[in-house]
N, CA, C and O atoms as a GROMACS GRO file, in nm:
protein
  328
    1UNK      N    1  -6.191  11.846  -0.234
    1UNK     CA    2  -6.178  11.762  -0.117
    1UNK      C    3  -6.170  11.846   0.010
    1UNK      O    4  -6.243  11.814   0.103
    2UNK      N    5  -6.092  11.947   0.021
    2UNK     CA    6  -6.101  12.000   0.132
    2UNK      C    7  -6.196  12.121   0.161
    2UNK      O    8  -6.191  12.188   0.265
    3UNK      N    9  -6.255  12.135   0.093
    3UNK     CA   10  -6.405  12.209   0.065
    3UNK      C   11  -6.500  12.115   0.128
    3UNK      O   12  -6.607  12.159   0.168
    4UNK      N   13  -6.462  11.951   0.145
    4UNK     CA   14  -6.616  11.859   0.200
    4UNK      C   15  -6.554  11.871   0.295
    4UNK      O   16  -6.633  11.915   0.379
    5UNK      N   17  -6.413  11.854   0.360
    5UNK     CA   18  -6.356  11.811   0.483
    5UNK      C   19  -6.443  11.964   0.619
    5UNK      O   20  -6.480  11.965   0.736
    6UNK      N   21  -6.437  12.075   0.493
    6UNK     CA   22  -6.449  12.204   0.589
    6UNK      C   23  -6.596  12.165   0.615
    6UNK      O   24  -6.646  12.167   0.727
    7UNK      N   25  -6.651  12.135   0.520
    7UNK     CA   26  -6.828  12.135   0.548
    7UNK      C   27  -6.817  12.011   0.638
    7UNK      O   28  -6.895  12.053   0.724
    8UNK      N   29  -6.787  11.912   0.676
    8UNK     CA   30  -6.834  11.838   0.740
    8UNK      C   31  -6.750  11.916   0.898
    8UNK      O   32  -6.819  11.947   0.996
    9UNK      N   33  -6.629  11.933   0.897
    9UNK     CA   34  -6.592  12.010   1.009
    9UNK      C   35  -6.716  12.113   1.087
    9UNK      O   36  -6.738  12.113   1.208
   10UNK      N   37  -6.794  12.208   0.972
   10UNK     CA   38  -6.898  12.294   1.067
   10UNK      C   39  -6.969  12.210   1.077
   10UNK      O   40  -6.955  12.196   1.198
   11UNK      N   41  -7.052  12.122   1.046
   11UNK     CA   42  -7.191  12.027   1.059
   11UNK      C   43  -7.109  12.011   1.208
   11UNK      O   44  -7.143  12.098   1.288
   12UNK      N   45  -7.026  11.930   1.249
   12UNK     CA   46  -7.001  11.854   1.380
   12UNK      C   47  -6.965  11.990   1.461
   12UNK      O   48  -7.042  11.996   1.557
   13UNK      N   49  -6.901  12.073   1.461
   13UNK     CA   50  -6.892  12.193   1.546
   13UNK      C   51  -7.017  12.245   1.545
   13UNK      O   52  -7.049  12.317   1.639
   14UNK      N   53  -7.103  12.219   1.449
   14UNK     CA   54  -7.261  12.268   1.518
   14UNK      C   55  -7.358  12.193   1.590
   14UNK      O   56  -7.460  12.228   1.650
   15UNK      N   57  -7.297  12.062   1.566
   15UNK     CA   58  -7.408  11.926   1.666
   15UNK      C   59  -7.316  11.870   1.738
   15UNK      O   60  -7.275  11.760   1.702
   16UNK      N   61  -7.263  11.929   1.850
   16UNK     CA   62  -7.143  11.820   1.930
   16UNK      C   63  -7.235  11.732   1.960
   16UNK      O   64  -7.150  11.657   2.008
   17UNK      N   65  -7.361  11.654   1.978
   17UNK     CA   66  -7.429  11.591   2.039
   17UNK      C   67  -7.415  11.453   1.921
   17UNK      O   68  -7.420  11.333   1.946
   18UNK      N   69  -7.399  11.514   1.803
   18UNK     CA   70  -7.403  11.367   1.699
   18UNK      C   71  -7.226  11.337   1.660
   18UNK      O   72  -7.175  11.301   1.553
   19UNK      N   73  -7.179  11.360   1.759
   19UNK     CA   74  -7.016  11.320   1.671
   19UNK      C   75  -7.004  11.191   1.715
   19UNK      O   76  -7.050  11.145   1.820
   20UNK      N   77  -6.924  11.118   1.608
   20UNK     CA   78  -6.863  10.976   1.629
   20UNK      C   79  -6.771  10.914   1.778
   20UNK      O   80  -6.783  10.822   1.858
   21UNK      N   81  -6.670  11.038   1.754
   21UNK     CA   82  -6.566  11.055   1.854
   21UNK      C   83  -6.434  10.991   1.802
   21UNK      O   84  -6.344  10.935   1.865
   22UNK      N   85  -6.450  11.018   1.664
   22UNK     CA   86  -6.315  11.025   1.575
   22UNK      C   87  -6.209  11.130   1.579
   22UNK      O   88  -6.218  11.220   1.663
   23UNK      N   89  -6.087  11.123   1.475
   23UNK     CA   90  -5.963  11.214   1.497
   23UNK      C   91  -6.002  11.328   1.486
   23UNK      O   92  -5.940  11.414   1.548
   24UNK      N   93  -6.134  11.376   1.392
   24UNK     CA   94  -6.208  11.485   1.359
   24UNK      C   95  -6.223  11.555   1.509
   24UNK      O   96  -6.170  11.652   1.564
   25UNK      N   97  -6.332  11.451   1.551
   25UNK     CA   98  -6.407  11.512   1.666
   25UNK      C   99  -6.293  11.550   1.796
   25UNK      O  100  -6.278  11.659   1.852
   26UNK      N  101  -6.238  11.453   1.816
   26UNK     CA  102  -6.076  11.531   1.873
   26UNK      C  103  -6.008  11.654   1.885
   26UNK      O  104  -5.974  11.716   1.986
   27UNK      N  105  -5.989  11.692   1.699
   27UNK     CA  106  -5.932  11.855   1.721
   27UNK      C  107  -6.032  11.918   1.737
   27UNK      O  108  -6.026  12.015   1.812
   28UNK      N  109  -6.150  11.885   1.675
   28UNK     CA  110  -6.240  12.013   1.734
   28UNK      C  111  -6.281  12.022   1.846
   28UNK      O  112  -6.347  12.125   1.847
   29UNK      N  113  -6.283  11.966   1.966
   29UNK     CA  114  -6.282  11.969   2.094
   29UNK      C  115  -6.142  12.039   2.170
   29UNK      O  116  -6.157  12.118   2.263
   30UNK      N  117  -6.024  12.006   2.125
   30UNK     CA  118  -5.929  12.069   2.117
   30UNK      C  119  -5.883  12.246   2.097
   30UNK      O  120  -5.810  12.328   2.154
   31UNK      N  121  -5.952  12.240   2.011
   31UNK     CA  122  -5.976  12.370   1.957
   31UNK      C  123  -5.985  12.495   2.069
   31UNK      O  124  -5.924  12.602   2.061
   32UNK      N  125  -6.056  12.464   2.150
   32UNK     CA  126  -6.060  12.561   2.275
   32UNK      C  127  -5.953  12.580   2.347
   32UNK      O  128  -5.949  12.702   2.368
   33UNK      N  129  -5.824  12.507   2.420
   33UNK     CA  130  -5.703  12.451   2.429
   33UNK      C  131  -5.617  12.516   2.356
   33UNK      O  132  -5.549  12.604   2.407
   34UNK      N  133  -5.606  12.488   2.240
   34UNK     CA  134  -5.452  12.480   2.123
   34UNK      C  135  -5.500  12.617   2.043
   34UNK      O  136  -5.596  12.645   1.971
   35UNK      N  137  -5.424  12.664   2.076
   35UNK     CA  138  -5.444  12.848   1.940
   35UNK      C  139  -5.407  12.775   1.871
   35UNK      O  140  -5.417  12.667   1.929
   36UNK      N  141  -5.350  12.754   1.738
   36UNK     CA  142  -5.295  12.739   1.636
   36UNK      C  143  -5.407  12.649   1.590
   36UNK      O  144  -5.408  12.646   1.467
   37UNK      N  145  -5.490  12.583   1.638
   37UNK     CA  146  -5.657  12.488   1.602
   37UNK      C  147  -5.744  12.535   1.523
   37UNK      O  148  -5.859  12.549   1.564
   38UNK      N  149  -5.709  12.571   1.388
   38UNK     CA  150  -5.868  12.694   1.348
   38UNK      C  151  -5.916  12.534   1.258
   38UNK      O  152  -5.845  12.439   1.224
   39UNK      N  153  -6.058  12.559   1.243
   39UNK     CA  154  -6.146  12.497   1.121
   39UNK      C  155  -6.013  12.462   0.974
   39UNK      O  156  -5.985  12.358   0.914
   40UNK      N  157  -5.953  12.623   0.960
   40UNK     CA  158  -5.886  12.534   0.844
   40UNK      C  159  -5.764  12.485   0.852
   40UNK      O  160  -5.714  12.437   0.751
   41UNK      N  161  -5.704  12.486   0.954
   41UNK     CA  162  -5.586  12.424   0.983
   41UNK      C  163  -5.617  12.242   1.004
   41UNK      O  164  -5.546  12.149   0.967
   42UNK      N  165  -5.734  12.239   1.069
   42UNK     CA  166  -5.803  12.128   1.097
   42UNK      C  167  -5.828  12.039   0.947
   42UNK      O  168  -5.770  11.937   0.909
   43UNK      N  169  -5.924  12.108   0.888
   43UNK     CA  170  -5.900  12.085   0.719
   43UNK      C  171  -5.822  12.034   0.633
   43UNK      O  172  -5.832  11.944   0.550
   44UNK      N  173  -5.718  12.129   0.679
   44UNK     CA  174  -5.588  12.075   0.587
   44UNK      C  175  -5.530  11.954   0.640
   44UNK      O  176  -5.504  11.850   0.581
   45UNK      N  177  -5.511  11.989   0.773
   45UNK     CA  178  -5.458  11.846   0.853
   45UNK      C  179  -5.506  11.725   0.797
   45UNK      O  180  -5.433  11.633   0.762
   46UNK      N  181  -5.664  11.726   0.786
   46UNK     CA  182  -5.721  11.572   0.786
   46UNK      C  183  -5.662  11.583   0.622
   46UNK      O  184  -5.573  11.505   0.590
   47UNK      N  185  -5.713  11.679   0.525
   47UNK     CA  186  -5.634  11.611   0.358
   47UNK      C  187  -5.522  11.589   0.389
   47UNK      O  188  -5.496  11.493   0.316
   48UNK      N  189  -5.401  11.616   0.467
   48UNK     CA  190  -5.259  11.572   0.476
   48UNK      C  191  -5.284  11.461   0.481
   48UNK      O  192  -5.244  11.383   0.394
   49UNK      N  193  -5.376  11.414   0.612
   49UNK     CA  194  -5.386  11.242   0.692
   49UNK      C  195  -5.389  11.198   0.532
   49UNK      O  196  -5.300  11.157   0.458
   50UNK      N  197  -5.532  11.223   0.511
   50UNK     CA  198  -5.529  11.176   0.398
   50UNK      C  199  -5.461  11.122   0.262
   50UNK      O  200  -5.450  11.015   0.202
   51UNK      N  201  -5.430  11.222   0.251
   51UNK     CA  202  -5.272  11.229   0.128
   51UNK      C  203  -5.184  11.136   0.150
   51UNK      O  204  -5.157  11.044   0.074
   52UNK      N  205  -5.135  11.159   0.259
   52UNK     CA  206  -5.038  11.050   0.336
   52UNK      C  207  -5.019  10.916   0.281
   52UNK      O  208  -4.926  10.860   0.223
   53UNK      N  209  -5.177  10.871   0.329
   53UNK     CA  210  -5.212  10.729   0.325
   53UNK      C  211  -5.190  10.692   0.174
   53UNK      O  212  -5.161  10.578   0.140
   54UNK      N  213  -5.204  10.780   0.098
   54UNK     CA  214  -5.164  10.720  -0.073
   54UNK      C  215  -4.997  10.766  -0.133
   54UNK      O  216  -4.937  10.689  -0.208
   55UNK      N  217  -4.959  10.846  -0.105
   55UNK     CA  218  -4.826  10.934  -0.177
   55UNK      C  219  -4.739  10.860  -0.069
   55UNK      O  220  -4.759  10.801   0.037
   56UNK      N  221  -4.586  10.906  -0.182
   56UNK     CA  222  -4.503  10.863  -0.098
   56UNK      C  223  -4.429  10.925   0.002
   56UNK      O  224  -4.450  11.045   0.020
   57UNK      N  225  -4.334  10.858   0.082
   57UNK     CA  226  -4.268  10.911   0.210
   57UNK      C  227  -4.238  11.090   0.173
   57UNK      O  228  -4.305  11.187   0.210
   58UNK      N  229  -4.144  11.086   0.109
   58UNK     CA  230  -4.111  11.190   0.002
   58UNK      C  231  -4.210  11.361  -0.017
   58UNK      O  232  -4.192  11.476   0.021
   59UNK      N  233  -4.298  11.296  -0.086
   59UNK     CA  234  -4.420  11.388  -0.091
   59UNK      C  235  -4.520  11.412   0.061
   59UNK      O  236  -4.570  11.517   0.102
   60UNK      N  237  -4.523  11.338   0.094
   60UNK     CA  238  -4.548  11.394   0.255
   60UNK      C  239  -4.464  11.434   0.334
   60UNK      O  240  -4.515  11.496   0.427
   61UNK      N  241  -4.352  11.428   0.338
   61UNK     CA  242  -4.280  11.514   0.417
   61UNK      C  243  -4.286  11.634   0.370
   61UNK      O  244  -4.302  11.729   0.446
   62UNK      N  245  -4.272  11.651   0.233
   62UNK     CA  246  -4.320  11.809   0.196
   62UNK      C  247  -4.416  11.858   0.237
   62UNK      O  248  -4.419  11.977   0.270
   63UNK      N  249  -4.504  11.791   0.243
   63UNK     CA  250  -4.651  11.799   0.294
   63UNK      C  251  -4.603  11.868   0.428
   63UNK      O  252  -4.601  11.991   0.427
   64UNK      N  253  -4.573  11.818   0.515
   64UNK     CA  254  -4.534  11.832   0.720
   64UNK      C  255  -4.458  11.979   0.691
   64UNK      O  256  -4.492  12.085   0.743
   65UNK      N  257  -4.344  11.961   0.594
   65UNK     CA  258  -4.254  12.060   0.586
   65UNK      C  259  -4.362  12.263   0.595
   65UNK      O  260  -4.349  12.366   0.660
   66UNK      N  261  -4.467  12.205   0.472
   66UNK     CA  262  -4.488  12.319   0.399
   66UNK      C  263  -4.647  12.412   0.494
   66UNK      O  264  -4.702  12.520   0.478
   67UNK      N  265  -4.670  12.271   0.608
   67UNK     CA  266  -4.752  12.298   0.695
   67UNK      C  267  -4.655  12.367   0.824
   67UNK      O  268  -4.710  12.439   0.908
   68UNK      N  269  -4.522  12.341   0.828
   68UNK     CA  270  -4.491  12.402   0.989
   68UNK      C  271  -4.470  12.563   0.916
   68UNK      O  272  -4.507  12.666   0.973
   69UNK      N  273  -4.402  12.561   0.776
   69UNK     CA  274  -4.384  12.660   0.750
   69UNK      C  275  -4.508  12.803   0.775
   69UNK      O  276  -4.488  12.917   0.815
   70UNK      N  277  -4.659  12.721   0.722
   70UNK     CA  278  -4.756  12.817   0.722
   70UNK      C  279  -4.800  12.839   0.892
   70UNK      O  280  -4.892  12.916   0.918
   71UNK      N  281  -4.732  12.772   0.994
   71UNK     CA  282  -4.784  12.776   1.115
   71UNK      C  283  -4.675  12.765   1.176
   71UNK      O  284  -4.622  12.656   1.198
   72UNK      N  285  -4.612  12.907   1.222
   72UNK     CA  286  -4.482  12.912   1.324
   72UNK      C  287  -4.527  12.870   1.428
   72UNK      O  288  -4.431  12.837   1.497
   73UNK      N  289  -4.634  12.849   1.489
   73UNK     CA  290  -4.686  12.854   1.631
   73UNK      C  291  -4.636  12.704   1.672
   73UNK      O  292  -4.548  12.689   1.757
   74UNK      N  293  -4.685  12.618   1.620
   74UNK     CA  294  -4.662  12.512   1.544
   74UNK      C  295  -4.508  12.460   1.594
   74UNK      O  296  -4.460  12.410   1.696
   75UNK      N  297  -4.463  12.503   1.468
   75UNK     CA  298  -4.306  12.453   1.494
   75UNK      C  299  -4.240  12.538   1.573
   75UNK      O  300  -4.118  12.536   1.559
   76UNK      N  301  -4.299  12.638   1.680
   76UNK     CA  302  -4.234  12.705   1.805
   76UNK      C  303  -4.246  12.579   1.932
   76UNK      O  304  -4.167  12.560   2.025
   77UNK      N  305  -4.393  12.493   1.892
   77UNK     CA  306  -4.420  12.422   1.998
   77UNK      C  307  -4.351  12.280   2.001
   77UNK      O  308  -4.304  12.238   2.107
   78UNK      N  309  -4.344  12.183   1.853
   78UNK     CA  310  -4.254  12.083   1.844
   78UNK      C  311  -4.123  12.090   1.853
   78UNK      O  312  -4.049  11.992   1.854
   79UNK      N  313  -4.083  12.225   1.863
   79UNK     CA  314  -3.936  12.263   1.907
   79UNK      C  315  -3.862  12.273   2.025
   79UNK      O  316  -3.746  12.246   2.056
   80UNK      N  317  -4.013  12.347   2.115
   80UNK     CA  318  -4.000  12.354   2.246
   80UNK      C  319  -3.973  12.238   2.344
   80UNK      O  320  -3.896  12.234   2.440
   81UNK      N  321  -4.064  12.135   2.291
   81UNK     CA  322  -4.154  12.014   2.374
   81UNK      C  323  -4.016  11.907   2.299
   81UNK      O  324  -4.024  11.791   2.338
   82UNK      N  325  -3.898  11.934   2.202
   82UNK     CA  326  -3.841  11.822   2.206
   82UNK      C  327  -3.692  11.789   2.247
   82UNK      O  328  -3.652  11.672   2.245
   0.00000   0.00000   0.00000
């Protein structure tokens, strides 16, 4: 799954001219903006979205948890900003 998420991520970072103007097309516009924005952070993000929508409360918070962990930048900035 997150092997199609990455391939469809380069297809639209290589045709900005055909994007929808979905949550996708969002971070990758973003991307220029936000350091902490790479292709696979982007990736993982959308399988989280994903995940989310089926698992429970529980298992996605591990999910959020195990993502700030791999990205201090991250939880330097939701820390800052709250």
């Amino acid at each position: 799954m997150s092997n199609m998420v990455r391939h469809i991520i380069k297809e639209r970072f290589n045709s900005p001219d055909k994007r929808p103007g979905d949550f996708l097309d969002q971070a990758l516009n973003d991307m220029a903006s936000e350091k902490f924005l790479t292709e696979d952070f982007i990736a993982e993000l959308s399988f989280g979205i994903l995940f989310a929508a089926f698992e429970s409360v529980s298992t996605t918070l591990t999910l959020a948890i195990k993502f700030l962990a791999e990205n201090p930048l991250v939880l330097e900035e939701l820390t800052v900003r709250a």
